[in-house]
C-alpha positions in Angstrom: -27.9 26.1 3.5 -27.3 23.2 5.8 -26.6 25.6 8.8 -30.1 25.6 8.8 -31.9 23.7 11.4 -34.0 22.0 11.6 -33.0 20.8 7.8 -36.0 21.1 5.7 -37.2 17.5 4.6 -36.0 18.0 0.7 -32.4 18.5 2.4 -33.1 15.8 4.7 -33.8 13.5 1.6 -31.0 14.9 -0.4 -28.7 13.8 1.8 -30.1 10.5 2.7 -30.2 9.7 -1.1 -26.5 10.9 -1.4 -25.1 8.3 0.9 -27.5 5.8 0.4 -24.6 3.6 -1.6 -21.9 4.8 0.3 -21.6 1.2 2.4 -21.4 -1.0 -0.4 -19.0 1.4 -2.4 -16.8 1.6 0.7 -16.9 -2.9 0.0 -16.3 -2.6 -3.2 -13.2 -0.1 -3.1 -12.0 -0.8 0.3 -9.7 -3.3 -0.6 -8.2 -1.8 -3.5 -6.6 1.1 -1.0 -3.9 1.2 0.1 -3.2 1.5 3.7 -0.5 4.2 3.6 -3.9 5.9 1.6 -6.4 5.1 3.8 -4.5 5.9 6.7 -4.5 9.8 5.2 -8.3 9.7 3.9 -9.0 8.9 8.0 -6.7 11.6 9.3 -8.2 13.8 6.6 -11.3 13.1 7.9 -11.1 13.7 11.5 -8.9 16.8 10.8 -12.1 18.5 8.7 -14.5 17.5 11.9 -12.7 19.5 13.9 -13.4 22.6 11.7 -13.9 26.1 13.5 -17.8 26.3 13.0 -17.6 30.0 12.1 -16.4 28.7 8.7 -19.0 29.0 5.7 -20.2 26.3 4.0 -17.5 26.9 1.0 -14.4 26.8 3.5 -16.0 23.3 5.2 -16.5 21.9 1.8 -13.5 22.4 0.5 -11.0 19.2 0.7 -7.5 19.3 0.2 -6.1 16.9 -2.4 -5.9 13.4 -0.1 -5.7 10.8 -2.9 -2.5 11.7 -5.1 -2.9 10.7 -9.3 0.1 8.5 -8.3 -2.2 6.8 -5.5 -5.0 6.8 -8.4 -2.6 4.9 -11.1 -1.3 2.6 -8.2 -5.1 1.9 -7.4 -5.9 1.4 -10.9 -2.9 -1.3 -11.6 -3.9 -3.0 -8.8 -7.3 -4.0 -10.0 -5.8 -4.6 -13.3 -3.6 -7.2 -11.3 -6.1 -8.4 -9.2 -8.9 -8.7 -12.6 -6.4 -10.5 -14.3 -5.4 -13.3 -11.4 -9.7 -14.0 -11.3 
């Protein structure tokens, strides 16, 4: 559906309200990443924008496991740390 252009205004404001928070999330988590993480969430990222665009909209959605559960729990004691310090 969003191979369609022009994007029909209820997609158009779908979208728009999907990343509407997307900045200050990005400030709120940012600096509880780790580089070595966010270094792979950017390759990750420029790797999926250069997508064949034969691929249907399931392939192009479809992300491969960036952020490990051992990056999540390493994350996670961090703001523990960082809660408790004030």
């Amino acid at each position: 559906v969003w191979e369609e252009r022009p994007l029909p205004h209820e997609l158009l404001h779908y979208a728009a309200s999907d990343v509407r928070y997307l900045h200050a999330l990005h400030s709120a988590l940012a600096p509880a990443l780790p580089e070595q993480v966010a270094r792979r969430v950017r390759r990750a990222t420029i790797a999926r924008q250069s997508l064949p665009a034969g691929l249907d909209g399931a392939q192009r959605a479809s992300a491969p496991d960036i952020v490990t559960a051992a990056d999540l729990r390493e994350m996670a004691r961090a703001a523990t740390e960082a809660q408790r310090r004030g």
